[in-house]
PDB file as gemmi writes it, atoms N, CA and C in Angstrom:
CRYST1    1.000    1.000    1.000  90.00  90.00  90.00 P 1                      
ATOM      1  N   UNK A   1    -124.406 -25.118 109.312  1.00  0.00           N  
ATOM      2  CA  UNK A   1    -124.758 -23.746 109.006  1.00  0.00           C  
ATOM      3  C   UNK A   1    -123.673 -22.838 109.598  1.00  0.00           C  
ATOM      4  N   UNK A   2    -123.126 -21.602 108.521  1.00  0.00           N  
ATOM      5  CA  UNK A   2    -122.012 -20.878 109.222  1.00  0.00           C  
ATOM      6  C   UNK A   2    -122.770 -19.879 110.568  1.00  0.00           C  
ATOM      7  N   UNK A   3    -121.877 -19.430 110.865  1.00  0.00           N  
ATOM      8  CA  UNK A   3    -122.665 -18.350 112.218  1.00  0.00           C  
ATOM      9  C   UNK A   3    -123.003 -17.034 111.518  1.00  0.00           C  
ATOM     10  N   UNK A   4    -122.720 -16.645 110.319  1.00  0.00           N  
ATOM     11  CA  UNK A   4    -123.459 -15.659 109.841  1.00  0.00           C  
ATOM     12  C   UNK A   4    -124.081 -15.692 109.264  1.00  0.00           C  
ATOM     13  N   UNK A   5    -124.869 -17.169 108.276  1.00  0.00           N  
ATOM     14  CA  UNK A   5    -125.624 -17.545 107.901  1.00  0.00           C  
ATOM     15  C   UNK A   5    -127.096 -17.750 109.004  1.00  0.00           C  
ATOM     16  N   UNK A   6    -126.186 -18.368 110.504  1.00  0.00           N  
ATOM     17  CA  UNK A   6    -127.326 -18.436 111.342  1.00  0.00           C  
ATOM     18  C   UNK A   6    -127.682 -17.271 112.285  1.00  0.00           C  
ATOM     19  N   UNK A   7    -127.214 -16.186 112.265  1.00  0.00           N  
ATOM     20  CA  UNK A   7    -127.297 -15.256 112.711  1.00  0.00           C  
ATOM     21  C   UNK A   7    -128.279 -14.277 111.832  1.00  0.00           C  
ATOM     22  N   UNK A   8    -127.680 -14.169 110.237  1.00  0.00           N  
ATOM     23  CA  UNK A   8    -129.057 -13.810 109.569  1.00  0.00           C  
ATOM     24  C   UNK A   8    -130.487 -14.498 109.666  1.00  0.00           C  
ATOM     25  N   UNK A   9    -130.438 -15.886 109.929  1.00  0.00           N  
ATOM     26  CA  UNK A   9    -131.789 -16.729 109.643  1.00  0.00           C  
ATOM     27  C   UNK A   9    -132.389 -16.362 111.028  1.00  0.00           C  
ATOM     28  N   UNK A  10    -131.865 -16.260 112.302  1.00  0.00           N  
ATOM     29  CA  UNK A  10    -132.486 -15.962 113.470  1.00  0.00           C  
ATOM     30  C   UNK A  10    -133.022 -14.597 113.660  1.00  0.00           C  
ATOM     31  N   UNK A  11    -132.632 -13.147 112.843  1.00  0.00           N  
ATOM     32  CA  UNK A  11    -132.504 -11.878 112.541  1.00  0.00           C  
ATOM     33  C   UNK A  11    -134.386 -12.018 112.591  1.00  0.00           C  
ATOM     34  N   UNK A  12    -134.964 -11.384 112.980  1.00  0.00           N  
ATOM     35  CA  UNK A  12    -136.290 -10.977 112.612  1.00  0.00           C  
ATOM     36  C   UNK A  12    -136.112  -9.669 112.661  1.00  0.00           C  
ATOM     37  N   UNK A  13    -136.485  -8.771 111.597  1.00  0.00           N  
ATOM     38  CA  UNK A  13    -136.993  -6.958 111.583  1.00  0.00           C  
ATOM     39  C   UNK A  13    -137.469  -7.007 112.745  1.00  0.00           C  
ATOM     40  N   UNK A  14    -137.368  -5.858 113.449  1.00  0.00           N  
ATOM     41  CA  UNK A  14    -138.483  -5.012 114.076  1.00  0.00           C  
ATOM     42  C   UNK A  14    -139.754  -4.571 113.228  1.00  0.00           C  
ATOM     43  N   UNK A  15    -140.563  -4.528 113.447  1.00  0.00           N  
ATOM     44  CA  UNK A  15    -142.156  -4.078 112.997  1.00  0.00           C  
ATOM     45  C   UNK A  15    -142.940  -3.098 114.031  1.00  0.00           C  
ATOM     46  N   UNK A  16    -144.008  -2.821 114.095  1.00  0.00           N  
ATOM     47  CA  UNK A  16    -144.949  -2.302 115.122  1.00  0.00           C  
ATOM     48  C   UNK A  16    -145.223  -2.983 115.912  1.00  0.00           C  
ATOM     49  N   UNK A  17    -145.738  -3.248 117.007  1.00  0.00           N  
ATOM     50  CA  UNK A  17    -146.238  -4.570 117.608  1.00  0.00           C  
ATOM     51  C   UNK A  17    -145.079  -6.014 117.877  1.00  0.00           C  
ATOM     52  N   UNK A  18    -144.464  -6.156 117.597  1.00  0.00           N  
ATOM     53  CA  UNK A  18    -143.479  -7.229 117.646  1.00  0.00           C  
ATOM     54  C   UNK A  18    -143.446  -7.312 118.848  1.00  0.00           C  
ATOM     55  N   UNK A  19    -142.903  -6.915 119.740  1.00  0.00           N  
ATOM     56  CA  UNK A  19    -142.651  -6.892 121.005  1.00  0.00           C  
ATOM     57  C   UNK A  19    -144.098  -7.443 121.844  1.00  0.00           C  
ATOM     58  N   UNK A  20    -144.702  -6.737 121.807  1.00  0.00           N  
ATOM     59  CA  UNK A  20    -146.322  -7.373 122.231  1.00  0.00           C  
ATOM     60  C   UNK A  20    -146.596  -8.506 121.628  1.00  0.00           C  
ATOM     61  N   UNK A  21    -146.396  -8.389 120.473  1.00  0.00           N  
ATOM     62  CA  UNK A  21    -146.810 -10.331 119.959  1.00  0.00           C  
ATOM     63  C   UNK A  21    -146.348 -11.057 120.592  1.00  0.00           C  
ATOM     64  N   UNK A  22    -144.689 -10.805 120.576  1.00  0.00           N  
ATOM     65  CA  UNK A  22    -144.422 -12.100 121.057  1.00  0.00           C  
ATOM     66  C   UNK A  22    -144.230 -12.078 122.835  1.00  0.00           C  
ATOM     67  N   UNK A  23    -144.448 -11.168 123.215  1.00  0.00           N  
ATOM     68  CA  UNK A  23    -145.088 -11.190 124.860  1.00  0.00           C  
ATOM     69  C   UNK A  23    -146.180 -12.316 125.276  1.00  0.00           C  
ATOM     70  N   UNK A  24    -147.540 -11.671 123.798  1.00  0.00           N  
ATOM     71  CA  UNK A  24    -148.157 -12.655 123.940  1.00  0.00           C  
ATOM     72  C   UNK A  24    -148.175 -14.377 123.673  1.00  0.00           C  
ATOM     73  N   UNK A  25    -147.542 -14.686 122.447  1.00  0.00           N  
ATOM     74  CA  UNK A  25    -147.693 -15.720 122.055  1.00  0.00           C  
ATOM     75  C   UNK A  25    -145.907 -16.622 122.908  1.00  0.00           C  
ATOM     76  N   UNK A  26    -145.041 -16.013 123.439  1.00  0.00           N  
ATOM     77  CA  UNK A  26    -144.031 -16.874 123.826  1.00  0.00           C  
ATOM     78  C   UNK A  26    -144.946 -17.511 124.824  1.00  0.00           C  
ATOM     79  N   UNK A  27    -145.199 -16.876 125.755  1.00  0.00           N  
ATOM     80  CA  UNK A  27    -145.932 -17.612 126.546  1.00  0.00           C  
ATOM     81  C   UNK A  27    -146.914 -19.102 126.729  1.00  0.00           C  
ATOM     82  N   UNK A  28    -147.694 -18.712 125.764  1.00  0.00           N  
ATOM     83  CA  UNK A  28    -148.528 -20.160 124.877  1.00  0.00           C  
ATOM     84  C   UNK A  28    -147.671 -20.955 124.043  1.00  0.00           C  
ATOM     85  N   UNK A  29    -147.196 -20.687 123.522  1.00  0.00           N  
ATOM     86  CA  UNK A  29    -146.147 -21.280 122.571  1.00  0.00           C  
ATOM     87  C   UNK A  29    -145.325 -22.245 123.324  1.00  0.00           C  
ATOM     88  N   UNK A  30    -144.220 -21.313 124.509  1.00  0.00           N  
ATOM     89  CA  UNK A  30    -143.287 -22.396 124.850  1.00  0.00           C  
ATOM     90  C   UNK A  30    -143.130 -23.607 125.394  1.00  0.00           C  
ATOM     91  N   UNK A  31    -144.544 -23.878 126.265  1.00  0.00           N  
ATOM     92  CA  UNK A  31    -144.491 -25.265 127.095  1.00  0.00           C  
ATOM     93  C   UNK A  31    -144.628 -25.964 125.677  1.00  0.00           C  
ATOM     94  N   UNK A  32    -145.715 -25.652 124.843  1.00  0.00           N  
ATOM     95  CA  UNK A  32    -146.286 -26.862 123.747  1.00  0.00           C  
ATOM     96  C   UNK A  32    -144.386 -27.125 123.484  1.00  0.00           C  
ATOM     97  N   UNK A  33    -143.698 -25.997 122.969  1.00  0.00           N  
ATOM     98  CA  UNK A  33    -142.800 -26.753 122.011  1.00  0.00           C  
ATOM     99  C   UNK A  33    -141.364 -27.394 122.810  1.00  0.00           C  
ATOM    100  N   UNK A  34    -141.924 -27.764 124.515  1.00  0.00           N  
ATOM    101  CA  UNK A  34    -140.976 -28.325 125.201  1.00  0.00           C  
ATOM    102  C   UNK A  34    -141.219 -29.824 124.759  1.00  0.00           C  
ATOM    103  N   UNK A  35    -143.033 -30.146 124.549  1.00  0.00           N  
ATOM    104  CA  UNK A  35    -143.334 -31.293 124.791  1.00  0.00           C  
ATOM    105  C   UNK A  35    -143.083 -31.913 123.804  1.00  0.00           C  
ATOM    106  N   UNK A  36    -143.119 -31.276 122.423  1.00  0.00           N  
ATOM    107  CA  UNK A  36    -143.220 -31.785 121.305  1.00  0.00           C  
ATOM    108  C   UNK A  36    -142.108 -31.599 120.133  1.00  0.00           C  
ATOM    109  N   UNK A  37    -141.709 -32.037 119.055  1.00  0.00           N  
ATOM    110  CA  UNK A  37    -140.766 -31.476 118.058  1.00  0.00           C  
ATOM    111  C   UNK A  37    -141.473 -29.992 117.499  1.00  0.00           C  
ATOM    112  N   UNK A  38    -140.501 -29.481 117.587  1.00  0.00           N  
ATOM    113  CA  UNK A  38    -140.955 -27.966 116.698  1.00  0.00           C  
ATOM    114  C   UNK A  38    -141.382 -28.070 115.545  1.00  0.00           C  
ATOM    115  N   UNK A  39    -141.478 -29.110 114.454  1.00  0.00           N  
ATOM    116  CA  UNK A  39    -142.672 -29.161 113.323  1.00  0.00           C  
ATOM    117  C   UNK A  39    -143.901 -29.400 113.714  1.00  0.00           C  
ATOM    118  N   UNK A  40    -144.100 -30.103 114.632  1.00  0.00           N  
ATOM    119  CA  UNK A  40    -145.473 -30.639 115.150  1.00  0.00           C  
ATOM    120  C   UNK A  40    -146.039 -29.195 115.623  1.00  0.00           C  
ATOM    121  N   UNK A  41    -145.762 -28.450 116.634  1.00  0.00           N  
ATOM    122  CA  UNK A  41    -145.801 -27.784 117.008  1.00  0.00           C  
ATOM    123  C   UNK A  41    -146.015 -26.411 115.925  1.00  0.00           C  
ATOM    124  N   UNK A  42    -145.572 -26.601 115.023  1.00  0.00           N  
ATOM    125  CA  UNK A  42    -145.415 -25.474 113.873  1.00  0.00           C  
ATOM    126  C   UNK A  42    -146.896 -26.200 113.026  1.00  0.00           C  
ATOM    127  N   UNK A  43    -147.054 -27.337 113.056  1.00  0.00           N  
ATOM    128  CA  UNK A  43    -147.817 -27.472 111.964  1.00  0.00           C  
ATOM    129  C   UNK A  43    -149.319 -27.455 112.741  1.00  0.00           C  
ATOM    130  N   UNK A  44    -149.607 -27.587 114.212  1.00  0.00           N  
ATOM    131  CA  UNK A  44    -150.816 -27.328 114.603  1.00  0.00           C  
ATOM    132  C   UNK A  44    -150.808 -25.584 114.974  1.00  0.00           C  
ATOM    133  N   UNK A  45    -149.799 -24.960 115.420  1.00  0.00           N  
ATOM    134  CA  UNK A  45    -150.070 -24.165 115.284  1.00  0.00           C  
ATOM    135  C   UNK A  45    -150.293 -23.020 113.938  1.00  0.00           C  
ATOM    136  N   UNK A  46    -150.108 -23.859 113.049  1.00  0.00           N  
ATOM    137  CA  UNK A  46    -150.648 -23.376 111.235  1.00  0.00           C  
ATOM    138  C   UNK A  46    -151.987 -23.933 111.167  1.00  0.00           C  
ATOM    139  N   UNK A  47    -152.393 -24.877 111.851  1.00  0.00           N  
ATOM    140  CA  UNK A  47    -154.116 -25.554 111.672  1.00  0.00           C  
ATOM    141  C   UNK A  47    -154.497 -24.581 112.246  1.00  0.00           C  
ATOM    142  N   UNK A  48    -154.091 -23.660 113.635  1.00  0.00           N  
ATOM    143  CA  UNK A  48    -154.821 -22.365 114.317  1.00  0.00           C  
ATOM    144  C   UNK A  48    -155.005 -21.575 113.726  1.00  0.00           C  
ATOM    145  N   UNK A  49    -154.112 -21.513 113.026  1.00  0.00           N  
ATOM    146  CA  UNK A  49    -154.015 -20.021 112.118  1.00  0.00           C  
ATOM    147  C   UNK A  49    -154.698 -20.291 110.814  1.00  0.00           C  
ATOM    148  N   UNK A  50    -155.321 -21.127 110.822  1.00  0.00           N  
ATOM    149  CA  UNK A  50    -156.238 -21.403 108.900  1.00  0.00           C  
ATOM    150  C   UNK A  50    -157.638 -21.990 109.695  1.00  0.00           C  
ATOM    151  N   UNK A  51    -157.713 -22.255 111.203  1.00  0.00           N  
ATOM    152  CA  UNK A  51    -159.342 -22.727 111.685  1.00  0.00           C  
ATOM    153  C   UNK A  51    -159.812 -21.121 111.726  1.00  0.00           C  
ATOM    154  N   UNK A  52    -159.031 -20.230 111.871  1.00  0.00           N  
ATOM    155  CA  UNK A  52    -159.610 -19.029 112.846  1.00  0.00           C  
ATOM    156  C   UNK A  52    -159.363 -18.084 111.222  1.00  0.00           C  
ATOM    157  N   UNK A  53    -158.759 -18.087 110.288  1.00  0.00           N  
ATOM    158  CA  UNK A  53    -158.917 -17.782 109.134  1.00  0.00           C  
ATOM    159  C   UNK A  53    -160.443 -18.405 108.392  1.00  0.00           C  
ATOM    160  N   UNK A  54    -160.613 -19.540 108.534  1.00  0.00           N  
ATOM    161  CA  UNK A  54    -161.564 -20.232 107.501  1.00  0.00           C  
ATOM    162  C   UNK A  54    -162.945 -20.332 108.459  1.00  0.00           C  
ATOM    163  N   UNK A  55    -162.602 -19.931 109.971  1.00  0.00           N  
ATOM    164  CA  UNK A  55    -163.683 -20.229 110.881  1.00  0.00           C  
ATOM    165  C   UNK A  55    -164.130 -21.348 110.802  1.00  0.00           C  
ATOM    166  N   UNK A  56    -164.076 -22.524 110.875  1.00  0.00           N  
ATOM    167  CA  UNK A  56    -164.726 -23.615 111.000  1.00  0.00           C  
ATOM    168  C   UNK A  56    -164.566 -24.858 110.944  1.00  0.00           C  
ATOM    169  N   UNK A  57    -164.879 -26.060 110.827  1.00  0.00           N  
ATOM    170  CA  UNK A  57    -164.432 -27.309 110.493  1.00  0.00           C  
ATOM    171  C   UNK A  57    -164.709 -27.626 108.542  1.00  0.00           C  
ATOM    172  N   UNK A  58    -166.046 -27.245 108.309  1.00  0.00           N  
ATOM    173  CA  UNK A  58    -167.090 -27.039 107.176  1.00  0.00           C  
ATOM    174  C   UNK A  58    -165.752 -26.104 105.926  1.00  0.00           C  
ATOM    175  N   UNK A  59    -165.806 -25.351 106.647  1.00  0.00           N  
ATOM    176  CA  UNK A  59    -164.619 -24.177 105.771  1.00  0.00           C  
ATOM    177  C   UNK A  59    -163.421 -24.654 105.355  1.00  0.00           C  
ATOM    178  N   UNK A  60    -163.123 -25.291 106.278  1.00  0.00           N  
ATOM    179  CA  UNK A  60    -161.635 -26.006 106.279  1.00  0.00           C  
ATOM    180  C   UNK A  60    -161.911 -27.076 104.688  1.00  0.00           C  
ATOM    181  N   UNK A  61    -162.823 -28.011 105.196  1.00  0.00           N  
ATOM    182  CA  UNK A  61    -163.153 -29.100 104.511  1.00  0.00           C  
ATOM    183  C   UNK A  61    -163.692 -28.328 102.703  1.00  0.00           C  
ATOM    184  N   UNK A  62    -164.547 -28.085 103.089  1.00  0.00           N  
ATOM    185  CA  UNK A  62    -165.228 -27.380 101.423  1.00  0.00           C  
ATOM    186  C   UNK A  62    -164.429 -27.017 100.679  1.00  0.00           C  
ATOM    187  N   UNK A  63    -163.675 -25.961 101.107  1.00  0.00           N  
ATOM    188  CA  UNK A  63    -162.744 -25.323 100.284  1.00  0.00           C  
ATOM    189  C   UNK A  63    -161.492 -26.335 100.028  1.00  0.00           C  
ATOM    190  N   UNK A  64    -161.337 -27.311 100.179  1.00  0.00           N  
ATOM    191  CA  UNK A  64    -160.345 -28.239 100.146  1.00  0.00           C  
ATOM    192  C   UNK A  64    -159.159 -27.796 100.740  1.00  0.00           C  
ATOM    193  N   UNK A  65    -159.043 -26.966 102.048  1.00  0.00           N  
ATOM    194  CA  UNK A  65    -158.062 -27.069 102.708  1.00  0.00           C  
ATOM    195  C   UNK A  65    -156.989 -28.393 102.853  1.00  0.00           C  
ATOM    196  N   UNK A  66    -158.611 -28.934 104.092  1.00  0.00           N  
ATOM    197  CA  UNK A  66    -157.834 -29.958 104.652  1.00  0.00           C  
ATOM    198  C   UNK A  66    -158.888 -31.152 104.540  1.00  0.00           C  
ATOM    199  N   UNK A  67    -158.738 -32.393 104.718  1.00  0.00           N  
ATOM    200  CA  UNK A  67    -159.641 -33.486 104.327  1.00  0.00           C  
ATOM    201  C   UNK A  67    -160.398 -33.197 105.842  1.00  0.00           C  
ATOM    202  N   UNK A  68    -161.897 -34.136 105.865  1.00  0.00           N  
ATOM    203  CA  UNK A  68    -162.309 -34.137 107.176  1.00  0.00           C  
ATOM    204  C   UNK A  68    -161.568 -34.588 108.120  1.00  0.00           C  
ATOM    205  N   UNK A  69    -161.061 -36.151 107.711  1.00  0.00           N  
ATOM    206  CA  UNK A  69    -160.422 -37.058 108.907  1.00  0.00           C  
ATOM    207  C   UNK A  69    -158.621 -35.904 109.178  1.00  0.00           C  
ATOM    208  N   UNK A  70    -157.817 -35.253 108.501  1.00  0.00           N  
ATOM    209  CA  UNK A  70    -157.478 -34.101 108.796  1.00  0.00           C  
ATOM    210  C   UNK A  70    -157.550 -33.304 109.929  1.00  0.00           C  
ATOM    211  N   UNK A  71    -158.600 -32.772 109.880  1.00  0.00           N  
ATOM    212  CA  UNK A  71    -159.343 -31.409 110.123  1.00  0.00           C  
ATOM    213  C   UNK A  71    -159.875 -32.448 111.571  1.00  0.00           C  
ATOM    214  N   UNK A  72    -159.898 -33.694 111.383  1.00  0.00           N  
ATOM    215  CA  UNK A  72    -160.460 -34.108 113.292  1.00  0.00           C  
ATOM    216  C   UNK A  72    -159.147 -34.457 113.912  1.00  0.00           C  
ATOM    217  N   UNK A  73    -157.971 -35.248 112.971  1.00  0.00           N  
ATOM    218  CA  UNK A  73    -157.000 -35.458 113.962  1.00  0.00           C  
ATOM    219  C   UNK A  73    -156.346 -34.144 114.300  1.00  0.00           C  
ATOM    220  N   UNK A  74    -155.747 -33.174 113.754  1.00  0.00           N  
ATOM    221  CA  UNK A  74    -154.921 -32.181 114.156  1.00  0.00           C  
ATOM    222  C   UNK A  74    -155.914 -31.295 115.321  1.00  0.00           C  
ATOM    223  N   UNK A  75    -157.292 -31.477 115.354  1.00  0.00           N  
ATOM    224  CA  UNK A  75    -158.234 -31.232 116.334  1.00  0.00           C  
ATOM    225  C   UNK A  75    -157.981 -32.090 117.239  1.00  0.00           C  
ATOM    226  N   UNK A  76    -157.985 -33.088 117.873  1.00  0.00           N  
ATOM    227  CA  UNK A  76    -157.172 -33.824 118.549  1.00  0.00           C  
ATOM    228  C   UNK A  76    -156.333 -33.564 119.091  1.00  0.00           C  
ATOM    229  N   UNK A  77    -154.839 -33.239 118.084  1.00  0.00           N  
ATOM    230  CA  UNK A  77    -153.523 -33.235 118.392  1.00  0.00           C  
ATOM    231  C   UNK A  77    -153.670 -31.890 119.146  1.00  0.00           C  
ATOM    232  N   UNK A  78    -154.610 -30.767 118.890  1.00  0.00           N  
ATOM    233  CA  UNK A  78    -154.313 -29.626 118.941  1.00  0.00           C  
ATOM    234  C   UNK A  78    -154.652 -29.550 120.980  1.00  0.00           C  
ATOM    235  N   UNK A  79    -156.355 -30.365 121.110  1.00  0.00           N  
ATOM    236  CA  UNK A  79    -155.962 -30.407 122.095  1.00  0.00           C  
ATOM    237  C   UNK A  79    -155.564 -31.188 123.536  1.00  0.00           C  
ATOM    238  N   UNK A  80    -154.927 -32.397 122.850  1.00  0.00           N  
ATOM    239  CA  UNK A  80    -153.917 -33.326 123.638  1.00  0.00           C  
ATOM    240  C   UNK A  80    -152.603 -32.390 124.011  1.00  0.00           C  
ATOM    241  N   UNK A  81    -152.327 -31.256 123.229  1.00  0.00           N  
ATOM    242  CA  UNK A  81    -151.424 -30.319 123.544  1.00  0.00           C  
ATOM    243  C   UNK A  81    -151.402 -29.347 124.284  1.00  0.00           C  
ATOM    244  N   UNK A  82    -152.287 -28.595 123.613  1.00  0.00           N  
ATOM    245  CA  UNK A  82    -152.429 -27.489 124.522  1.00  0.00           C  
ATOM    246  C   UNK A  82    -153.657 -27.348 125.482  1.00  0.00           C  
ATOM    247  N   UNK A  83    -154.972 -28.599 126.032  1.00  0.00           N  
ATOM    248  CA  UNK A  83    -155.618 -28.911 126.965  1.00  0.00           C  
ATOM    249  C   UNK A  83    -156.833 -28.165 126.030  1.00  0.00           C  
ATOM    250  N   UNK A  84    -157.290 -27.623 125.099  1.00  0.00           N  
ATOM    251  CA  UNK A  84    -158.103 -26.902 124.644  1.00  0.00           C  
ATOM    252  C   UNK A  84    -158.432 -27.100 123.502  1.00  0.00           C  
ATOM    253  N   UNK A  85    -159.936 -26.992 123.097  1.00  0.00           N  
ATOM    254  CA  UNK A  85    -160.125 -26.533 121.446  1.00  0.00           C  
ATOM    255  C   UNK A  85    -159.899 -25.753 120.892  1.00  0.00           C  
ATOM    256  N   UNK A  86    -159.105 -26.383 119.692  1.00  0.00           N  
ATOM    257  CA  UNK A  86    -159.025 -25.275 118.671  1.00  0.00           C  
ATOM    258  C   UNK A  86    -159.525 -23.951 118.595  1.00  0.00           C  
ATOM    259  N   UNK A  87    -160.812 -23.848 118.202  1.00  0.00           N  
ATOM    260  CA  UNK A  87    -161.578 -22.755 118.514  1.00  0.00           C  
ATOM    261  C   UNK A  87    -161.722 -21.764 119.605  1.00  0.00           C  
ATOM    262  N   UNK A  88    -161.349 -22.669 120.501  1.00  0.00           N  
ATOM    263  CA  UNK A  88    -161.031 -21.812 122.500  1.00  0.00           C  
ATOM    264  C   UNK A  88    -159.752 -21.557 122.717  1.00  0.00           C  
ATOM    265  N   UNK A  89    -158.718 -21.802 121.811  1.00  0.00           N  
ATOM    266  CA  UNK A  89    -157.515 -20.942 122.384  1.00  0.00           C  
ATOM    267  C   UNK A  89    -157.636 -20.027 121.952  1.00  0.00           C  
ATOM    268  N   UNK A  90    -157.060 -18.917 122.364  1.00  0.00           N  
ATOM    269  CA  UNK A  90    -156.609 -17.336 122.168  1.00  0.00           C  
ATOM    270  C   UNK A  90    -157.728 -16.886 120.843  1.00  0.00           C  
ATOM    271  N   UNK A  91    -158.672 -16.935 121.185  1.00  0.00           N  
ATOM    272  CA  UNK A  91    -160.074 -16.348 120.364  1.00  0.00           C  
ATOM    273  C   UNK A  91    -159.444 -14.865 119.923  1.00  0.00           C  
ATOM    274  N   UNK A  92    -159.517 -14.481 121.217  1.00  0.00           N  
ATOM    275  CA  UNK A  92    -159.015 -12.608 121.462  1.00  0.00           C  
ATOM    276  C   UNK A  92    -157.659 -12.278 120.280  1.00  0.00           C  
ATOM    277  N   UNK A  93    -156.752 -13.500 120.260  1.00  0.00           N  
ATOM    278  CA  UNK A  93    -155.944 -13.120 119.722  1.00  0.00           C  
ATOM    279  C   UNK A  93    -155.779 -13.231 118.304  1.00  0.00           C  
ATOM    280  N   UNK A  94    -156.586 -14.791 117.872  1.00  0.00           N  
ATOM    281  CA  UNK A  94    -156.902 -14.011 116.354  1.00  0.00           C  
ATOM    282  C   UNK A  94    -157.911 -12.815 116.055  1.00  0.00           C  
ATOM    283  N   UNK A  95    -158.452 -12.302 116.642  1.00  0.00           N  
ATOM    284  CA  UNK A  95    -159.639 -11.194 116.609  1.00  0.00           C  
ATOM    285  C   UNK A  95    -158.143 -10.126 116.276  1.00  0.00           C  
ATOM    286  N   UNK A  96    -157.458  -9.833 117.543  1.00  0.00           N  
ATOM    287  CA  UNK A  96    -156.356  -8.618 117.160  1.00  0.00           C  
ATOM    288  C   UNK A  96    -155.515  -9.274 116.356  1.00  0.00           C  
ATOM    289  N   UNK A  97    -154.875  -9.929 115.662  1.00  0.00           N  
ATOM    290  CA  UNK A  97    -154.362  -9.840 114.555  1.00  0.00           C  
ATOM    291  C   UNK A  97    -154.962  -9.569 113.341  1.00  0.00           C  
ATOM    292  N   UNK A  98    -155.744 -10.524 113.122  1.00  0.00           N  
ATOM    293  CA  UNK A  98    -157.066 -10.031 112.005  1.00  0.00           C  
ATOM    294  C   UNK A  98    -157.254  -8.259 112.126  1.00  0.00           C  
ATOM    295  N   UNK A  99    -157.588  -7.761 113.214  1.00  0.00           N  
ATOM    296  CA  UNK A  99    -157.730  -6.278 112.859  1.00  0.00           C  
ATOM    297  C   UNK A  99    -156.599  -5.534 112.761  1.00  0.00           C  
ATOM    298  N   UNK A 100    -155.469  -6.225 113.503  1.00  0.00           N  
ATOM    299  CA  UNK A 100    -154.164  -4.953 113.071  1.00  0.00           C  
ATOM    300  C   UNK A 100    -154.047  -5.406 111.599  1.00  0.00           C  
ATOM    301  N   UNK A 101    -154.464  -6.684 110.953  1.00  0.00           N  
ATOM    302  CA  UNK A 101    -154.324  -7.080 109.964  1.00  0.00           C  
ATOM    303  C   UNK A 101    -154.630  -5.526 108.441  1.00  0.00           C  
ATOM    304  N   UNK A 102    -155.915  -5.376 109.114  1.00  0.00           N  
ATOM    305  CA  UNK A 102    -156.957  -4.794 108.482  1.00  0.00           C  
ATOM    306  C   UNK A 102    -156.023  -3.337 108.445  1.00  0.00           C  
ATOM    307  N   UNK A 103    -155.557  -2.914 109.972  1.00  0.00           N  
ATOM    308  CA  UNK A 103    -154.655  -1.790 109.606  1.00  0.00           C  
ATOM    309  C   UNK A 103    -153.516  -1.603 109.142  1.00  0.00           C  
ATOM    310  N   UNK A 104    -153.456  -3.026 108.640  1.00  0.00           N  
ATOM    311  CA  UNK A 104    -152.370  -2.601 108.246  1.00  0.00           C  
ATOM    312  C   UNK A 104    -150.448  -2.653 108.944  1.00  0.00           C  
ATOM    313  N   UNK A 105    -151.166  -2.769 110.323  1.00  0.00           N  
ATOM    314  CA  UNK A 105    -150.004  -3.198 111.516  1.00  0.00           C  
ATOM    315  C   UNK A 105    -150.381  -3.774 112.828  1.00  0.00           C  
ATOM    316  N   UNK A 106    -149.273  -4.310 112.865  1.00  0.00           N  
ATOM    317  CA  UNK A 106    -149.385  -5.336 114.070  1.00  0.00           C  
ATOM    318  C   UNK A 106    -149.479  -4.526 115.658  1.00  0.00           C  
ATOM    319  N   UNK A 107    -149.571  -3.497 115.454  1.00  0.00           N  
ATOM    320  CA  UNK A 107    -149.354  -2.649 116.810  1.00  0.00           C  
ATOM    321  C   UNK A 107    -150.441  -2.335 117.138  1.00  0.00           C  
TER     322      UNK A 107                                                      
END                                                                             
């Protein structure tokens, strides 16, 4: 990759809130992605972000997200990683995204 190719791909906008997000989430984020490859890491933290979207195990499954046996290992993986259930990490923090959602901004 050239360096201005990777210099654009690393580029994130500024937004509202940016700065606070990632206050909050570097923090949680960085041990997991010492321990693990950054897809793994990317792909349970996308199971967080569609349990706390779909609320549930039932939700996940019905709607054909994700299969059951799915929906129990990345429950597993999620917390052999980060010491916690799915459902018990950062509750608070899908709650405020979901509502800056609603406004519209992340701030």
């Amino acid at each position: 990759m050239t360096r201005a190719l990777h210099a654009a791909a690393v580029k994130i906008p500024q937004y509202p809130g940016r700065e606070a997000l990632e206050a909050v989430l570097r923090p949680l984020v960085e041990p997991a992605a010492t321990k693990l490859a950054g897809g793994t890491v990317q792909r349970l933290l996308g199971f967080w972000v569609l349990w706390h979207a779909y609320g549930d195990l039932s939700s996940l499954v019905d709607r054909g997200i994700l299969s059951r046996s799915g929906v129990y290992k990345q429950r597993n993986q999620f917390r052999a990683l980060f010491g916690v259930n799915v459902e018990d990490w950062a509750p608070e923090l899908a709650a405020a995204i979901a509502a800056s959602s609603m406004r519209g901004t992340l701030g």
